[in-house]
N, C-alpha and C positions, 0 to 999 in steps of 0.2 A: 160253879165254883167262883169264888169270889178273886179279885187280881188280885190280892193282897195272897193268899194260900198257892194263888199258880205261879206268883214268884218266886214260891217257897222262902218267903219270909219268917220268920222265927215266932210263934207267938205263945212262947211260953208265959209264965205266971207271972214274970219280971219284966215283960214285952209293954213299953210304951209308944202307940204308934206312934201319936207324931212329933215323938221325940227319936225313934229307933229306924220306923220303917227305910228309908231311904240309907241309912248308914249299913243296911245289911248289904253283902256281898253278892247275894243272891239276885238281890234288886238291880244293885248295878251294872250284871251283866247280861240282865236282861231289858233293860233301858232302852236301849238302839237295837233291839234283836226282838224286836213286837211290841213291850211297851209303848213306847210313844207315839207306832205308828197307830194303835188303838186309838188314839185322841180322834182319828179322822170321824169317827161315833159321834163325837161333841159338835163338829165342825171345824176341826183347826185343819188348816188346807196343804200343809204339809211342812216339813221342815225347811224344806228350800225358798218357798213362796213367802214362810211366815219370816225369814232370813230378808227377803228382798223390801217385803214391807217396815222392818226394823232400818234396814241399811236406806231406805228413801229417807225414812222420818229424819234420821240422825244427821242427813244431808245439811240442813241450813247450822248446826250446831258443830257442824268438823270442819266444813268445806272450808280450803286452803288453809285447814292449820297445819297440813304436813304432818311431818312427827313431831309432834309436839302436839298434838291430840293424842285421846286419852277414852278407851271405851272399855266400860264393865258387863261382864256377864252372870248377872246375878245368880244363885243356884245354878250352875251352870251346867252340873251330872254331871255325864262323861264328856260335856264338850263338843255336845250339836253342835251348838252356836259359835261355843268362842272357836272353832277350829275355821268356822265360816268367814266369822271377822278379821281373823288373823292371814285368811290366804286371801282375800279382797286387795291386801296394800292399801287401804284406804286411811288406817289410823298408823300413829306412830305407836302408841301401846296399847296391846289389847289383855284384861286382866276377866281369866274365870276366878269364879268365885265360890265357895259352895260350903256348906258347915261338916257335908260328908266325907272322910277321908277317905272310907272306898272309894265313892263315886271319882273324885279325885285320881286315884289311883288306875280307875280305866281312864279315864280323860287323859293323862301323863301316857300310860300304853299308846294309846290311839296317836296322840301327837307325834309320840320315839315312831310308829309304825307310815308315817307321813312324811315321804323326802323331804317336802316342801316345808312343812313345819318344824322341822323337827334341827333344819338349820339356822332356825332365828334365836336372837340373841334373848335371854331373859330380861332385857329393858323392852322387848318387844312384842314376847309374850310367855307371859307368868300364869300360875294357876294357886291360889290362895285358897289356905281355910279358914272364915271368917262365918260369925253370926251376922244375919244382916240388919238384927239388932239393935247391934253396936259395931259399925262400919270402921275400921282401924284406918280412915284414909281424913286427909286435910279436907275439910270447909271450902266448898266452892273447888274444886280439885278436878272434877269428872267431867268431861266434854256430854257425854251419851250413856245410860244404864240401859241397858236391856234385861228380863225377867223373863224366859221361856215358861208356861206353863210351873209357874211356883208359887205364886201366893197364895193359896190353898194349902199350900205347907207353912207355911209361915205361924210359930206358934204366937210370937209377938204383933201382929200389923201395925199398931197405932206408931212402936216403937221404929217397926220398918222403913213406914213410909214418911216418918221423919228425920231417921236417914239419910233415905234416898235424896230426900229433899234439900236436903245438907249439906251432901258430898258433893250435888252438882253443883257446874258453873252458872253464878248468874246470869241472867239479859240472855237468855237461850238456852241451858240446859236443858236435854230432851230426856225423856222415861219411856220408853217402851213399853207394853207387857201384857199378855195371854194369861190368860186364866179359863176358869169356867164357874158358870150358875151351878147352883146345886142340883137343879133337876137332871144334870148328866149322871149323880152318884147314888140317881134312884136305885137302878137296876142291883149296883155293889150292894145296898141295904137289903134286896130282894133275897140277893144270893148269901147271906149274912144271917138272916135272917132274923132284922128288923133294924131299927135304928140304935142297937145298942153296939152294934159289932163294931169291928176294925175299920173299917173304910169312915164309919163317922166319926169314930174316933182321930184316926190320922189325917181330916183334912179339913182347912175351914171351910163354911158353907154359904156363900153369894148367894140371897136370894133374889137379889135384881141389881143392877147397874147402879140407883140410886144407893145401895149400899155402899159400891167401889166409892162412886164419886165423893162421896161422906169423906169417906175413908182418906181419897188423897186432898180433900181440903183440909182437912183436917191436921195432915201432913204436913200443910204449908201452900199448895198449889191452888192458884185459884181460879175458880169455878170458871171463866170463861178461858182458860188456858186448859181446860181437860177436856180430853175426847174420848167416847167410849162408843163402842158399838160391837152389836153380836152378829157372830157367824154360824150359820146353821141352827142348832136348836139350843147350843148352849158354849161357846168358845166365846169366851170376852174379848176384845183388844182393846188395848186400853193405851192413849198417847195422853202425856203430860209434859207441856214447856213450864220454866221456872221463868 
């Protein structure tokens, strides 16, 4: 069975995945409850690990600004991440970000359900819903972006990653971000049965690194400030200074 059908995602006549998949309620509560710990298939080394390798990177782009740093978590779902960033103390604002307002709506749960979180002030962590498209935030604005496993959702890229590229701060803003090569979504087109079904429809398809790289010079970032390297047989991590 394909993950898209064991989420019980909706895929009637009207079903656009990758515009629908992830806004389903279905999805979002199964997110954190097996979803994403499937990625380990790909190579991604887990949430806490993939957490610690964002939070080094960010390091030379925060360090001593206090509060008054500033970190995004792009797509954020329910809030892996931003719940990770937020109970560190290490930024002054930590903003999830994500276009689903389910997903949204378990990340808000989770936080209210987190003593620790759930007493911080909304200058210190907010949950927004925004395309990452069209980024609603100032020019040079973002200390750090991080992207868990989502640009493969992403229907726009070109548009994204010149965003991202926008929103950060000059002379050091950093870009985080995981992804995967396509050969992880072989098996989903197995179980689909071929490359016409939902899984290809709902995700873009990386066929090597030098397409990422494209991708974010393209954006703006240039070639010797971008770092990319795979984990396992198909987990991208992807670092970009500005």
């Amino acid at each position: 069975r394909s993950a898209l059908a064991t989420a019980g995602a909706d895929m009637g006549n009207d079903y656009i995945p990758m515009r629908d998949l992830f806004t389903s309620p279905a999805v979002s509560f199964a997110y954190e409850r097996g979803w994403r710990q499937g990625f380990a298939q790909a190579g991604f080394p887990g949430a806490d690990t993939e957490y610690e390798m964002a939070r080094d990177y960010f390091v030379p782009a925060t360090l001593g600004k206090g509060n008054t740093s500033t970190v995004v978590d792009m797509s954020c779902a329910t809030g892996l991440f931003t719940r990770r960033f937020a109970k560190s103390g290490d930024y002054g604002r930590v903003l999830g970000c994500d276009y689903s307002e389910s997903m949204l709506t378990e990340a808000r749960r989770r936080i209210k359900a987190d003593p620790t979180l759930s007493q911080l002030k909304s200058n210190q962590l907010e949950l927004v819903r925004l395309d990452v498209g069209r980024i609603p935030m100032q020019t040079g604005s973002v200390d750090a972006l991080h992207a868990g496993a989502a640009m493969h959702c992403w229907p726009d890229l070109p548009s994204a990653a010149s965003e991202i590229y926008r929103v950060l701060k000059p002379n050091g803003g950093r870009y985080f971000a995981t992804t995967f090569l396509s050969s992880y979504f072989g098996t989903l087109q197995q179980a689909e049965g071929g490359q016409t079904g939902p899984s290809r429809q709902a995700f873009q398809y990386f066929e090597s690194i030098d397409q990422l790289r494209s991708l974010m010079e393209d954006g703006g970032f240039e070639h010797d400030k971008i770092q990319i390297e795979v984990l396992g047989t198909a987990c991208v991590v992807i670092r970009c200074e500005k």
